[in-house]
C-alpha positions as CSV (number, residue, x, y, z in Angstrom):
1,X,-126.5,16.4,189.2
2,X,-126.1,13.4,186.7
3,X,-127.2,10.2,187.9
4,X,-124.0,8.0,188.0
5,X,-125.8,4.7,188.4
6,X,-128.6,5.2,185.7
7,X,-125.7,6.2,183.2
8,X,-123.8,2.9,183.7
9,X,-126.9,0.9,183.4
10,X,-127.3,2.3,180.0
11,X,-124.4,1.2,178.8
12,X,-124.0,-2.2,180.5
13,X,-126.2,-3.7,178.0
14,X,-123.5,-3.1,174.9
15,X,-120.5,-4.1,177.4
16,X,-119.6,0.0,177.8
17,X,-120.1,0.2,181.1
18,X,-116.4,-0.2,182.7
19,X,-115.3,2.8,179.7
20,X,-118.7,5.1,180.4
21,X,-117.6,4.6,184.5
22,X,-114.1,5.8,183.5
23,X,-115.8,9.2,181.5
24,X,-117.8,9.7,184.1
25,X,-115.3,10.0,186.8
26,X,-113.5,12.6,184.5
27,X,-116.7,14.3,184.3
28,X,-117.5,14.6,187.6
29,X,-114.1,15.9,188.3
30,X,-114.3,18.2,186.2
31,X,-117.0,20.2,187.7
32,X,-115.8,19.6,190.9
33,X,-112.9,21.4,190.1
34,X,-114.2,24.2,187.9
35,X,-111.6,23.1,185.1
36,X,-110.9,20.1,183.0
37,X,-110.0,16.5,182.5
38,X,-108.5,14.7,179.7
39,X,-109.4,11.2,178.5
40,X,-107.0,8.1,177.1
41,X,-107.4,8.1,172.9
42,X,-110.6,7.4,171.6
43,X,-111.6,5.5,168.4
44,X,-115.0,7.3,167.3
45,X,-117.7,4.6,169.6
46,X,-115.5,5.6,172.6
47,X,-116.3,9.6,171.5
48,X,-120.1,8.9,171.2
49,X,-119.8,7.0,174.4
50,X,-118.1,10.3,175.8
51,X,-121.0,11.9,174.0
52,X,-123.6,11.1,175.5
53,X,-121.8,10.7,179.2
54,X,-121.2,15.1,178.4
55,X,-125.0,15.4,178.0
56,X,-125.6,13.9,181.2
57,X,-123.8,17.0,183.2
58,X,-125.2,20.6,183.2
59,X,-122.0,23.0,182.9
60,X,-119.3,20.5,181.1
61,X,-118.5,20.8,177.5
62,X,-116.7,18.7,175.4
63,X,-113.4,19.6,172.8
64,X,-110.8,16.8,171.4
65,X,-107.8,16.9,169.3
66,X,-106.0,14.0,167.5
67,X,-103.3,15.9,166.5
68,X,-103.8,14.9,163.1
69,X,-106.2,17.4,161.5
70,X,-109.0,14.4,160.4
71,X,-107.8,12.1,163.5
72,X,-109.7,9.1,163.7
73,X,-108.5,8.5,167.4
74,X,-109.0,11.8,169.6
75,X,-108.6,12.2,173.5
76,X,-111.5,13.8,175.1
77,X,-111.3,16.7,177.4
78,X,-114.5,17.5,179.3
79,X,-114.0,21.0,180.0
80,X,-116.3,23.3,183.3
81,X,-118.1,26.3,181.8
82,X,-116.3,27.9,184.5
83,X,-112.8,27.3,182.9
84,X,-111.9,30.1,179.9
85,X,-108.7,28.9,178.7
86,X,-107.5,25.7,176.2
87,X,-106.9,22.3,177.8
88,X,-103.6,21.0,177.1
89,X,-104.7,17.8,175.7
90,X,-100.8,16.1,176.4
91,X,-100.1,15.1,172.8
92,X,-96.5,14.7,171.7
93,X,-96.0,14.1,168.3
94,X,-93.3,11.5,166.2
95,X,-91.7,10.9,163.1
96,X,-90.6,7.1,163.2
97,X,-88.2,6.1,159.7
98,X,-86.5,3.0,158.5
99,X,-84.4,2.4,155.6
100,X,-87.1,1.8,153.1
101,X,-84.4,0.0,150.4
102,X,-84.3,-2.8,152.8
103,X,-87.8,-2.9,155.0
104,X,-91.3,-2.3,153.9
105,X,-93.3,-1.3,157.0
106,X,-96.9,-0.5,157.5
107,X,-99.4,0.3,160.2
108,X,-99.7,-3.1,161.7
109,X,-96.0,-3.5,162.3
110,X,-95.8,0.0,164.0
111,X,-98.3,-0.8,166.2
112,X,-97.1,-4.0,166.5
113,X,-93.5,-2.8,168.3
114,X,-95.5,-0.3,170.0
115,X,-97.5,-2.7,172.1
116,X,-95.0,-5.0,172.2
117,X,-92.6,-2.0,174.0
118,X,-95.6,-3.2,177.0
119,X,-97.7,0.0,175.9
120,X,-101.9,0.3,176.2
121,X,-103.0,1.3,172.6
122,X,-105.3,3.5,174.9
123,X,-102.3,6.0,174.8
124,X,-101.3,6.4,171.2
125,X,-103.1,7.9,168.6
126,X,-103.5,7.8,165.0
127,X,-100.1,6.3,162.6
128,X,-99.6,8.1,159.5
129,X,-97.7,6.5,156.5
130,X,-95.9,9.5,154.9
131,X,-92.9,9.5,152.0
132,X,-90.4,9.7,155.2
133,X,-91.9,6.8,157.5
134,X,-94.7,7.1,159.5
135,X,-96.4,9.6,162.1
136,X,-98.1,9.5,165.2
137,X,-99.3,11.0,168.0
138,X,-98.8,9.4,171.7
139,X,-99.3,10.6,174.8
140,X,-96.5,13.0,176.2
141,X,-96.5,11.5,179.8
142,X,-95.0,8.5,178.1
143,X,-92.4,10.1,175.6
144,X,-89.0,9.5,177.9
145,X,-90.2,5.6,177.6
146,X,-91.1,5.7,174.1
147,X,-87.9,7.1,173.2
148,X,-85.8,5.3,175.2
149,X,-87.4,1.5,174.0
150,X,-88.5,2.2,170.4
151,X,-85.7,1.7,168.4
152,X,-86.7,-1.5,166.2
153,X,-89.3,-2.2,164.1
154,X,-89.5,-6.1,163.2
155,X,-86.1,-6.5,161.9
156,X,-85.8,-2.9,160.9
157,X,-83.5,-0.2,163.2
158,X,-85.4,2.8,163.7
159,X,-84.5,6.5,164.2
160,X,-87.2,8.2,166.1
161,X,-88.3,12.5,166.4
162,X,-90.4,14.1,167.9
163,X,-91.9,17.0,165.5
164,X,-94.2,19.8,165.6
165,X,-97.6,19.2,165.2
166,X,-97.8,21.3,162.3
167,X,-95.7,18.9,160.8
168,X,-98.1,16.3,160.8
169,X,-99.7,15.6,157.6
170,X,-103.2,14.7,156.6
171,X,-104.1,10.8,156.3
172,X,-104.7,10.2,152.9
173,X,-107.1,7.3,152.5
174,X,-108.2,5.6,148.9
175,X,-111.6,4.5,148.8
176,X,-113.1,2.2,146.3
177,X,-116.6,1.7,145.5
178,X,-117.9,-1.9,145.3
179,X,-121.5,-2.9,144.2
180,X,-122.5,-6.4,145.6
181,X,-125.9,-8.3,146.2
182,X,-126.3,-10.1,149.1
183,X,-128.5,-12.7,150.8
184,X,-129.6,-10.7,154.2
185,X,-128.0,-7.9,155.8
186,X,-125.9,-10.2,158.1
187,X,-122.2,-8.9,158.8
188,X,-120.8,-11.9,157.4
189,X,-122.5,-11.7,154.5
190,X,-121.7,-7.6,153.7
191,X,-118.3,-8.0,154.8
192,X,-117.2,-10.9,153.1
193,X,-118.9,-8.5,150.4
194,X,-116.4,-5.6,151.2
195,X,-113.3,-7.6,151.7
196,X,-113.6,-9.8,148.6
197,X,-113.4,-13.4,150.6
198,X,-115.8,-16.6,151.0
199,X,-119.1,-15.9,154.1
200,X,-117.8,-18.9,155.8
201,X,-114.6,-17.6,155.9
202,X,-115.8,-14.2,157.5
203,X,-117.8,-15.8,159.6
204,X,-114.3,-17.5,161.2
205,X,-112.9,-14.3,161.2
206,X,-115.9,-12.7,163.2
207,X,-115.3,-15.7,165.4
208,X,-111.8,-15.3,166.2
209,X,-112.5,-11.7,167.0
210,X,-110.9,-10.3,164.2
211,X,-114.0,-8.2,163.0
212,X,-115.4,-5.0,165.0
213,X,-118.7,-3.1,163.8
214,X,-118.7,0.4,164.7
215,X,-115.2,0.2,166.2
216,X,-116.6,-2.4,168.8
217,X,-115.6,-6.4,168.8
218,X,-118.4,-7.8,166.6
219,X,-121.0,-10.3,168.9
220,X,-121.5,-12.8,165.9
221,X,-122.1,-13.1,162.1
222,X,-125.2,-12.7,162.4
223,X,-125.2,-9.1,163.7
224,X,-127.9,-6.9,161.0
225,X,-125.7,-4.2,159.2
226,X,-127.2,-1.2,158.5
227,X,-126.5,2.1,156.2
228,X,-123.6,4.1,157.5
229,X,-122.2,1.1,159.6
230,X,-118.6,0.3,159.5
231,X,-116.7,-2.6,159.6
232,X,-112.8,-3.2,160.5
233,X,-111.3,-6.3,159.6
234,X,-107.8,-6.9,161.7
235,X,-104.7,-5.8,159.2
236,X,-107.5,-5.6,156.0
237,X,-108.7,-2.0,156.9
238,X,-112.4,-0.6,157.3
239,X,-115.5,-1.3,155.0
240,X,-118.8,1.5,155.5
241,X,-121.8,0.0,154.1
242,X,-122.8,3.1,152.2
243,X,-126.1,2.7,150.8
244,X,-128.8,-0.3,150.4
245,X,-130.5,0.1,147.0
246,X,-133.2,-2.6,147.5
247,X,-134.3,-5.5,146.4
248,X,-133.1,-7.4,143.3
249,X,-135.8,-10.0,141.5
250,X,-134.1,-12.7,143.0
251,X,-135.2,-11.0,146.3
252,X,-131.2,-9.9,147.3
253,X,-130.0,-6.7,148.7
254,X,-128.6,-4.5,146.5
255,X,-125.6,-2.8,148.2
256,X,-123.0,-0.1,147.8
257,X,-119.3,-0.3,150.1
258,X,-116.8,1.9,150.3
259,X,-113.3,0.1,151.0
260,X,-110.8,2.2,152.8
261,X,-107.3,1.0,151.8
């Protein structure tokens, strides 16, 4: 049997503990039941979270779907060896559009109405820009409200479908590869790097909580980045630190970033 209160202290230290209490009670209800429960949407911290929560009980499994077929955001299901079907993971899926001669929407203004409909972002998914609009993926239990209260975008009326989910279409995502040197590994130093603006301004940003590493609120500015790690920057997209090359004569890192626009 897993040992509830030595999983929570693990994560208490990084400030996980109130989402690893959450996994756990679907865990544990999941075996008790012999079938399968499903988690809110996850960004990909809150899956490694679920992660390691799954390896913590003999007999549960884990499976996730997004909807989208490279989803960023996922629910979880942890699913009892004893159960043989598929979970229904609850995923409804939409087309949102606008008349594009008029408004020019993105991401953050979707999101935007969404939350401001009184919705936890904890039950929406990923949002797709596509030639039509924009896609997402929500969960179903909600639809009837979102239907009834999403109708306006900013100053833009809104027609909303639902679709199939082989309708959905793949994110497409630009990357562009920057080369920068800089003085430590410090997050306000690589991502004032990756988002082409001054350290001191970054490190306002990371202040105001408007920077996450690794999907999670950043602590402070000077947090060590390392190889792989990812940085968000609120309405600017993510940054991956992709690979340190060294040291430069003028003893600098040498450093390669991938920009996802």
């Amino acid at each position: 049997m897993a040992d509830r209160d030595k999983i929570l202290r693990y994560f208490k230290a990084s400030g996980d503990e109130e989402l690893a209490a959450r996994l756990v009670d679907l865990a544990e209800a999941a075996r008790k039941t012999a079938r399968y429960k499903v988690s809110e949407f996850l960004d990909p911290h809150g899956r490694n979270v679920a992660e390691i929560v799954a390896a913590n009980f003999e007999g549960i499994r884990l499976e996730s779907d997004g909807g989208f077929a490279n989803a960023e955001r996922s629910r979880i299901a942890f699913v009892s060896e004893d159960f043989y079907s598929t979970p229904d993971f609850g995923l409804v899926c939409y087309l949102v559009s606008w008349d594009k001669r008029y408004y020019t929407l993105g991401h953050r203004d979707i999101l935007g109405a969404f939350m401001g409909m009184g919705c936890e972002r904890e039950i929406m998914g990923d949002i797709v820009l596509v030639p039509e609009g924009a896609q997402f993926v929500a969960d179903k239990t909600f639809a009837n409200y979102i239907e009834s209260n999403l109708c306006q975008i900013g100053a833009a009326h809104v027609s909303l479908q639902q679709i199939g989910r082989e309708e959905l279409k793949e994110k497409e995502e630009k990357v562009k590869i920057i080369s920068a040197t800089v003085a430590a590994l410090r997050l306000d130093a690589v991502a004032a790097a990756g988002y082409g603006i001054s350290r001191s301004r970054m490190a306002e940003e990371i202040k105001s909580q408007n920077v996450k590493l690794n999907w999670k609120e950043a602590k402070s500015a000077s947090q060590t980045v390392a190889e792989g790690d990812v940085m968000s920057f609120r309405g600017r997209g993510r940054v991956e630190l992709s690979e340190i090359r060294g040291t430069t004569k003028k003893g600098r890192c040498a450093i390669t970033l991938k920009r996802y626009i």
